[in-house]
N, C-alpha and C positions, 0 to 999 in steps of 0.2 A: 586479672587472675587467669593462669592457667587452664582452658576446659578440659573435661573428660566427656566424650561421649562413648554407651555404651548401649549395645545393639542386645535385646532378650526378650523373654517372654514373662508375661505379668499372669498371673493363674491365682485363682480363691484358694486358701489351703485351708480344709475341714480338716480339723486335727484330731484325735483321737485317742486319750489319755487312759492307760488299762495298767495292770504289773505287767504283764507282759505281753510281747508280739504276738499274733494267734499264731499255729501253725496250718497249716494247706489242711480243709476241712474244721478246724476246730474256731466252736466261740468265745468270745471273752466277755467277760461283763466290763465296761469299761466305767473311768469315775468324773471324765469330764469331757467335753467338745466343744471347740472353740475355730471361729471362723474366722480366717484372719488373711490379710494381705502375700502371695506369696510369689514365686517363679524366680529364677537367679536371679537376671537381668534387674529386674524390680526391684529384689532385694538389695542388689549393686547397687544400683543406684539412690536409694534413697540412705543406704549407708556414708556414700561418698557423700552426700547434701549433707548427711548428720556430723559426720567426720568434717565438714568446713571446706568441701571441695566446689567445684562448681560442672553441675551436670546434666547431661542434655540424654534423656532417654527414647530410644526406638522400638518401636512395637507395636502391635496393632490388639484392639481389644474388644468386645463386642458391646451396643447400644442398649445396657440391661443391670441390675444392679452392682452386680460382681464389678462392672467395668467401673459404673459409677465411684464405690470405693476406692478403688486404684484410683481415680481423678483425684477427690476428695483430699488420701492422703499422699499424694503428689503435690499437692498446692499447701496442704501443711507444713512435708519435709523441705518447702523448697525447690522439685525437680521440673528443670524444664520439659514441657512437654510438648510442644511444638512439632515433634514428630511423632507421637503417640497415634497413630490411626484408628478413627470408631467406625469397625464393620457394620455395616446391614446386615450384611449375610450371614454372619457366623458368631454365635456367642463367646464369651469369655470364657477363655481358658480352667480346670480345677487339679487341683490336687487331695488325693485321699493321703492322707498322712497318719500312722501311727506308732505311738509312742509309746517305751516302755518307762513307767514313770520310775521304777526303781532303780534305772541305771542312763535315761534320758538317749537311749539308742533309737532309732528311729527306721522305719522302714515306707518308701512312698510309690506310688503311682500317678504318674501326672497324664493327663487329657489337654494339650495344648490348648486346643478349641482355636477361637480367632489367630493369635498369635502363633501358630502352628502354619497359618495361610499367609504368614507372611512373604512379598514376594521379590524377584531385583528391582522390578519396578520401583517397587517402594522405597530400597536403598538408594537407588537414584536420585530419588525425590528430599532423600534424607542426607544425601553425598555431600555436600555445602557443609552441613554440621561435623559430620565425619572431618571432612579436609580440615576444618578450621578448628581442629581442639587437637591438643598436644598429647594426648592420649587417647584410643579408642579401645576398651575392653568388652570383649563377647566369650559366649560360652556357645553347650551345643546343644543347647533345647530348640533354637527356633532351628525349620528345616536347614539342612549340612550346606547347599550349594549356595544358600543363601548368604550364612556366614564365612563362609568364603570367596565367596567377589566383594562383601562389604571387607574386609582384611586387605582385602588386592585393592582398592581405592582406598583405604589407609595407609598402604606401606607404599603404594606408589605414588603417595602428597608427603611421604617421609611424616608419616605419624607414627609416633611409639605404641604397638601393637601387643596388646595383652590375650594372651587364650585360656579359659578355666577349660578344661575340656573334659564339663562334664553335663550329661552322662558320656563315657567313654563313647567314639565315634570312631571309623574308620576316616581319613583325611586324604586328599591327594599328597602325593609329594611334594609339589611345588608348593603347597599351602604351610610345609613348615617352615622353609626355608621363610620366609614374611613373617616369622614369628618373633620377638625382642623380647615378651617372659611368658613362659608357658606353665600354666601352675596346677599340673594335676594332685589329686592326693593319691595316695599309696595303693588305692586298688587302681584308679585311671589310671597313675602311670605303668601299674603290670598288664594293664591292656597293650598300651603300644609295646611294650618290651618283650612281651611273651612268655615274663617269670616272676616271680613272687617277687615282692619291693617291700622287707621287711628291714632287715639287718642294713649295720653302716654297706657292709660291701656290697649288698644287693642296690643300695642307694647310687653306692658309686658307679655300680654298673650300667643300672640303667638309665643314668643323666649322660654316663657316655654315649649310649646308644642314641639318646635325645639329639644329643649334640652332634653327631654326627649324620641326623638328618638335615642341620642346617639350622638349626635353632638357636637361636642365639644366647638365654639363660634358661636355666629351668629350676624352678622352685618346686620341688617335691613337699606338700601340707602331712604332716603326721598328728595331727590333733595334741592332746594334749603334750605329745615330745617336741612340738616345736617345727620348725621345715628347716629340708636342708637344701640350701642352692648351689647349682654349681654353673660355672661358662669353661669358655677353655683357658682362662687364666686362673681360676681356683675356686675353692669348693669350700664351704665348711656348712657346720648347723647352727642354727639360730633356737636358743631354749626357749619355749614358752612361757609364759607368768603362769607363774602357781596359783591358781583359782579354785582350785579342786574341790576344797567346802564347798565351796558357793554355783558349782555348774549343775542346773536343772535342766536345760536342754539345748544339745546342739543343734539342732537344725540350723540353719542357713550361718552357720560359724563361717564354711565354709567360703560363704557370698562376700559375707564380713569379713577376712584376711583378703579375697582380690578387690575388695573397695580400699580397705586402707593401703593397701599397695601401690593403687593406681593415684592416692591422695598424696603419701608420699614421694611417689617418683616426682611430682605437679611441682612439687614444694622442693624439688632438688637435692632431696636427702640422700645421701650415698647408700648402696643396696645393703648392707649391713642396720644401718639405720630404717631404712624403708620398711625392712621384714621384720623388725624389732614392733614399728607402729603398726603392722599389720596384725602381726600374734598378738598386739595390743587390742584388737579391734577385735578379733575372735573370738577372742579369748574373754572379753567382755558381753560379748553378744551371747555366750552360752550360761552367762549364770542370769538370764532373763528368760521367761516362755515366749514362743514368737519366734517369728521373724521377722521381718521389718521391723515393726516392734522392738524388736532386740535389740535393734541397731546403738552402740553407744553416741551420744554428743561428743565434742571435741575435748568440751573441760572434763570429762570422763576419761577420756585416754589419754590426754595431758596429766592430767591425778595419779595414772595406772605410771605413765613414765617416768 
């Protein structure tokens, strides 16, 4: 089988359930909290294990309970962890996350902690797994230089190279050109573009612009519309499943469309197909609270298709 490895960060997410988000000075009373497994990377991967892929995670986490969990359910979902590093130095990563329960929008702050000190060293040490799986997908929570020489030791073993890039990051030039599907959602990609990425034409514009750095597809995520991809041979959107009853919270949806993406591609599906299983994967993950957690099994997105 096909591997995926993917380079992130593993963080506790203290979740925070109220009607609505406070604003700057104001309190809420809220009606629930729940602590629960979180950070992309993590959630990547333990989506892809759920989704029936096979994956090998990178990261480092601190010797303390928070870390503990993440093991725990790592050997649940299935996720290799052979290169999961336990600091001394530096405890596990958090997230303060809060939710507005009446419409499931969400607003976060994340504290990398360990996984924040991750370093090339480390990728080095983790580079073997890297070269030897047919996909490597990362985002940009762990520090920037790092996830990019781990990309440059992917693309230069010719491994199909995935980037979520988020939270939006400033990037070298040369780090797009290495990119094979770059999957921001609609505020990330108005970061690199410099203009609103709402409407089709704004769509289209700013995948041109993508492409033009050297990238090779880009999948723009629109939540519940669906994502639209485009390369330089053509472009269309891909609709989402109608869920909409049933979505209580998006969090990590997002994590969930770049796992089934990368399970898809493993599995040979033409990109058309790919992004159909992956708005299947998102799209599932949000009508569950959680993230990891969220994550659908296979015979769940098999059912949805």
């Amino acid at each position: 089988m096909k591997s995926i490895s993917i380079l992130g960060i593993y963080v506790a997410d203290l979740v925070f359930f109220a009607d609505k988000i406070p604003e700057q000075g104001e309190s809420v009373l809220g009606q629930e909290h729940v602590i629960g497994p979180g950070g992309k990377g993590s959630n990547q991967s333990v989506a892809v294990a759920k989704a029936g892929g096979k994956v090998n995670f990178i990261s480092k986490i601190g010797n303390d309970p928070y870390g503990e969990m993440a093991l725990q359910m790592y050997k649940e979902s299935n996720v290799d962890t052979s290169n999961v590093i336990i600091s001394k130095d530096y405890k596990t990563g958090v997230a303060g996350i809060l939710v507005n329960k009446q419409t499931g929008e969400n607003a976060i702050t994340v504290v990398p902690g360990a996984a924040g000190k991750i370093t090339k060293e480390d990728i080095d040490q983790a580079s073997d797994t890297i070269k030897q799986s047919s996909i490597f997908l990362t985002q940009l929570e762990a520090p920037i230089e790092v996830v990019e020489y781990a990309i440059e030791i992917a693309k230069s073993n010719n491994v199909t190279t995935i980037l979520n890039p988020g939270p939006a990051a400033k990037l070298q030039d040369k780090t797009f050109k290495l990119i094979d599907y770059f999957t921001p959602n609609e505020t990330e990609a108005s970061f690199y573009v410099n203009h609103k990425v709402e409407t089709q034409e704004e769509l289209k514009k700013a995948s041109n612009q993508l492409l033009e750095k050297g990238i090779k597809n880009i999948i723009i995520t629109l939540g519940d519309k669906g994502a639209y991809f485009a390369n330089n041979n053509e472009s269309f959107m891909v609709d989402a499943f109608d869920l909409t009853n049933q979505v209580v919270d998006t969090t990590g949806a997002g994590d969930a469309f770049n796992a089934g993406l990368a399970v898809a591609l493993t599995e040979g599906k033409v990109i058309k197909e790919a992004i159909k299983f992956a708005n299947a994967v998102g799209g599932l993950s949000a009508t569950k609270i959680g993230t990891a957690k969220s994550m659908p099994i296979r015979e769940e997105i098999d059912n949805l298709l």
